[in-house]
Short mmCIF file of the C-alpha atoms (twelve columns), coordinates in Angstrom:
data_MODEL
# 
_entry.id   MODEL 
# 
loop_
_atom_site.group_PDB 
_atom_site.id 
_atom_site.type_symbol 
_atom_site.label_atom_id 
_atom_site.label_alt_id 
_atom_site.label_comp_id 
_atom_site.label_asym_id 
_atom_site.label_seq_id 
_atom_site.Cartn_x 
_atom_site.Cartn_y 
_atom_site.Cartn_z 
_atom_site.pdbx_PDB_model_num 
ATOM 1   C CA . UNK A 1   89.278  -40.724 50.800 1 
ATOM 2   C CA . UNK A 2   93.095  -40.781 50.129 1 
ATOM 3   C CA . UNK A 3   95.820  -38.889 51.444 1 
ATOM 4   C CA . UNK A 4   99.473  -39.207 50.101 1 
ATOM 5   C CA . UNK A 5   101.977 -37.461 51.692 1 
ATOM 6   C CA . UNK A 6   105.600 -37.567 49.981 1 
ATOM 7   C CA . UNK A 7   108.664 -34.854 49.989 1 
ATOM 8   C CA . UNK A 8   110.222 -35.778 53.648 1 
ATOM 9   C CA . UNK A 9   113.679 -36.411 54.337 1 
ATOM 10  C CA . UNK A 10  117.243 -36.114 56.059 1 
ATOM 11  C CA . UNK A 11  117.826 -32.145 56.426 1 
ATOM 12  C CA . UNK A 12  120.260 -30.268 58.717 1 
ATOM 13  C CA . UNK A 13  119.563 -27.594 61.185 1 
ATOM 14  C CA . UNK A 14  118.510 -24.831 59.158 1 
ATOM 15  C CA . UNK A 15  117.983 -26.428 56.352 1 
ATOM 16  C CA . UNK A 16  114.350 -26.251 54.246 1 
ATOM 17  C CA . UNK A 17  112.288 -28.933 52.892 1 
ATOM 18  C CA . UNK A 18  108.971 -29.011 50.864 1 
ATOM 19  C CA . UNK A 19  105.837 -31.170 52.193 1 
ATOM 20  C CA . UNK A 20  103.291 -32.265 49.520 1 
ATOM 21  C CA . UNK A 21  99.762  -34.149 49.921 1 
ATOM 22  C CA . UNK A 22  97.489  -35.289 46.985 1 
ATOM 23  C CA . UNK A 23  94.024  -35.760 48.296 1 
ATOM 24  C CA . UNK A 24  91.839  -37.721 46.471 1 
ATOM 25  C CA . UNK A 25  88.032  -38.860 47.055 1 
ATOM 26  C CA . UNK A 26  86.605  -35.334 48.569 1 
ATOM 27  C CA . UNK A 27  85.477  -32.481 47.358 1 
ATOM 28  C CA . UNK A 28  88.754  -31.144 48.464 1 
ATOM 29  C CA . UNK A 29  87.840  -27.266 47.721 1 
ATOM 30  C CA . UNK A 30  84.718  -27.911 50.319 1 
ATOM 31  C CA . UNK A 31  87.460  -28.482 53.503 1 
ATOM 32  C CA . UNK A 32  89.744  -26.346 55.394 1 
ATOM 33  C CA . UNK A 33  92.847  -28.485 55.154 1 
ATOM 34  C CA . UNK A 34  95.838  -28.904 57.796 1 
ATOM 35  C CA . UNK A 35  99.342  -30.794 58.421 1 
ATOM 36  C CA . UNK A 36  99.588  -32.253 61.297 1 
ATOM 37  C CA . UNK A 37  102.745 -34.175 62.884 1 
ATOM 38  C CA . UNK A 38  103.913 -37.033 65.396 1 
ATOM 39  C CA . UNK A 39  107.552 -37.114 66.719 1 
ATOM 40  C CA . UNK A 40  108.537 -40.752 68.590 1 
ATOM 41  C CA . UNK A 41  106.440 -41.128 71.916 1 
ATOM 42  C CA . UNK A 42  104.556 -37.636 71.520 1 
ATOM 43  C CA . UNK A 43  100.914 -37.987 70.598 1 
ATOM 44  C CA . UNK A 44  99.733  -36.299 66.605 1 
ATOM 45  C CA . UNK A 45  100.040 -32.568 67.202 1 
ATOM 46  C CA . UNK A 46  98.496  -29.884 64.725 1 
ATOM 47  C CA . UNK A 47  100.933 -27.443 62.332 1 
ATOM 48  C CA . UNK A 48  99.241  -25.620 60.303 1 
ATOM 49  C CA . UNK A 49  95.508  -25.174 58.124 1 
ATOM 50  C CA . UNK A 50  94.866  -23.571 55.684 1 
ATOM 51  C CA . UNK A 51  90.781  -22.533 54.848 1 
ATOM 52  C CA . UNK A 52  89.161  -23.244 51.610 1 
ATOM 53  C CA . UNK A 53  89.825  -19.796 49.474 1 
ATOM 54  C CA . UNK A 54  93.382  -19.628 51.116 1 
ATOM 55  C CA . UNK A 55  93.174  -16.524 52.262 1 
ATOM 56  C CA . UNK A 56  93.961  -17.470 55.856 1 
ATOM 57  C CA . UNK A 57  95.909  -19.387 57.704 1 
ATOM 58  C CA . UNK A 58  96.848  -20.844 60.766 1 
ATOM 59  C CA . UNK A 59  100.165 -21.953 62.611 1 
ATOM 60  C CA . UNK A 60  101.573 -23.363 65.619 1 
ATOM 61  C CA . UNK A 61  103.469 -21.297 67.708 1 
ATOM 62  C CA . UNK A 62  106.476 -23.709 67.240 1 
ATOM 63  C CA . UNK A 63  106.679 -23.217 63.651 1 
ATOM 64  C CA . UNK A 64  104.952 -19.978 62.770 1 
ATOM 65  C CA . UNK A 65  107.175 -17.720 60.837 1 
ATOM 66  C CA . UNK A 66  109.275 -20.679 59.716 1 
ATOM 67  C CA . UNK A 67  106.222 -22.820 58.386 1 
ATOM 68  C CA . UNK A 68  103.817 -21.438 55.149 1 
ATOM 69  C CA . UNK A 69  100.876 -23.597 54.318 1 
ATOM 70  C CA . UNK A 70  99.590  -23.417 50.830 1 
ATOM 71  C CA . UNK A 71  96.740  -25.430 49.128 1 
ATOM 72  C CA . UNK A 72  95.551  -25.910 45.321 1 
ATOM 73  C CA . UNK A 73  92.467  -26.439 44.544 1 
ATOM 74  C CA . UNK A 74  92.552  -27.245 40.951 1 
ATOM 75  C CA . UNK A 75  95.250  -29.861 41.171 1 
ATOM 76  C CA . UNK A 76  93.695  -31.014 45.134 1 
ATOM 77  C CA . UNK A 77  96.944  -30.640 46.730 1 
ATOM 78  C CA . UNK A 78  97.924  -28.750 49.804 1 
ATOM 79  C CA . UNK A 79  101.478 -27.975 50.926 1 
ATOM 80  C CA . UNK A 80  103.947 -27.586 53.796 1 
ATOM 81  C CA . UNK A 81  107.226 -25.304 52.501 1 
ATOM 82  C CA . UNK A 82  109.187 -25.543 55.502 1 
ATOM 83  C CA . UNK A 83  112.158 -23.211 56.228 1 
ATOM 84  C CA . UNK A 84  114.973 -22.549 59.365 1 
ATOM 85  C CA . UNK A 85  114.387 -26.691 60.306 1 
ATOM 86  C CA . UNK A 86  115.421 -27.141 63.832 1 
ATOM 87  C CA . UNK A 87  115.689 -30.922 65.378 1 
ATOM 88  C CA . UNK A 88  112.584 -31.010 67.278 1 
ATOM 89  C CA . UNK A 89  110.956 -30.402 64.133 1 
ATOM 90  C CA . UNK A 90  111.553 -33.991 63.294 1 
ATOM 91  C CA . UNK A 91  108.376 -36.145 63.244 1 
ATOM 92  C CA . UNK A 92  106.166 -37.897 60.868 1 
ATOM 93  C CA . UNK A 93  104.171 -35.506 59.136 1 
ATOM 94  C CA . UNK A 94  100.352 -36.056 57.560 1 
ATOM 95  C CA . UNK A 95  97.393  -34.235 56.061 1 
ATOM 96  C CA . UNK A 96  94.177  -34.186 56.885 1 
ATOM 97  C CA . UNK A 97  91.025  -32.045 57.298 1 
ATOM 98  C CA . UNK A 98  90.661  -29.841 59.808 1 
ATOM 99  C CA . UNK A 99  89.357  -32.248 62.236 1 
ATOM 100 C CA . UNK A 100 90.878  -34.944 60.514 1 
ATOM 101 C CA . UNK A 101 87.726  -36.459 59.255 1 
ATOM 102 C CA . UNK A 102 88.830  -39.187 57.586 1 
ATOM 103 C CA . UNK A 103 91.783  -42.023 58.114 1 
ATOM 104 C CA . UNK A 104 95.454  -41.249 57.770 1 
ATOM 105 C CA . UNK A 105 97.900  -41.833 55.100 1 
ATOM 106 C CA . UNK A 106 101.022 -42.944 55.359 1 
ATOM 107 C CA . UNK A 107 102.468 -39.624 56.531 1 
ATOM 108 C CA . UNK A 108 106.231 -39.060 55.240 1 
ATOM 109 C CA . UNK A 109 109.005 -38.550 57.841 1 
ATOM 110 C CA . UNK A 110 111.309 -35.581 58.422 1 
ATOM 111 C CA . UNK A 111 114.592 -35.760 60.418 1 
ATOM 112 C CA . UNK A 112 116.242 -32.797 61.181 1 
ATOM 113 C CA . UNK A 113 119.931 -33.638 62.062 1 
ATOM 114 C CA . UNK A 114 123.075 -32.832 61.858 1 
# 
C-alpha cells in the first residue's frame, strides 16, 4: 500500500491551499479514508474522514467549517481543500485509513505564515 501526498506549501493567514493523496495497493473504495497531521513536537492528530460513498464526513473541531474532505473513487484519490489557513494550521499533513492501517507516506508540509 502507497500513499502520496503532494499540494503543500508556504500560504499566509487566510490564505487556501489544496491537499491531494493518490492511494495505491487497496481496494481504496472498501475504506473510510482520513487526513491526518503533525505540527513540530505535537504527536499525529486526526483532521478529517471521509466514509466510502462520501456522503459523510467528519472534522476536527479546529478546522471544521474551514476544512472539506472529498474522496474519488474512480481515480483512488482523496482530498483536503483547505480554506481561512491560520498559523497553527501548519504541520505535516498525511493520508491514511481510518485507523491508519497501513504505513505512512511521506506526508507534504504546510506553513501558514506571514
Amino acid at each position: 500500500v502507497q500513499f502520496v501526498e503532494s499540494g503543500g506549501g508556504l500560504v499566509q493567514p487566510g490564505g487556501s491551499l489544496k491537499l491531494t493523496c493518490e492511494v495505491s495497493g487497496l481496494s481504496f473504495e472498501r475504506y473510510p479514508m482520513s487526513w491526518y497531521r503533525q505540527a513540530p513536537a505535537k504527536e499525529r492528530e486526526l483532521v478529517a474522514t471521509i466514509y466510502r460513498l462520501s456522503s459523510s464526513a467528519d472534522y476536527a473541531k479546529s478546522v471544521k467549517g474551514r476544512f472539506t474532505i472529498d474522496r474519488d473513487n474512480g481515480k483512488n484519490t482523496v482530498s483536503l481543500q483547505m480554506d481561512s489557513l491560520k498559523p497553527e494550521d501548519t504541520a505535516v499533513y498525511y493520508c491514511n485509513t481510518r485507523y491508519s492501517d497501513f504505513a505512512w507516506g511521506q506526508g507534504t508540509q504546510v506553513t501558514v505564515s506571514s
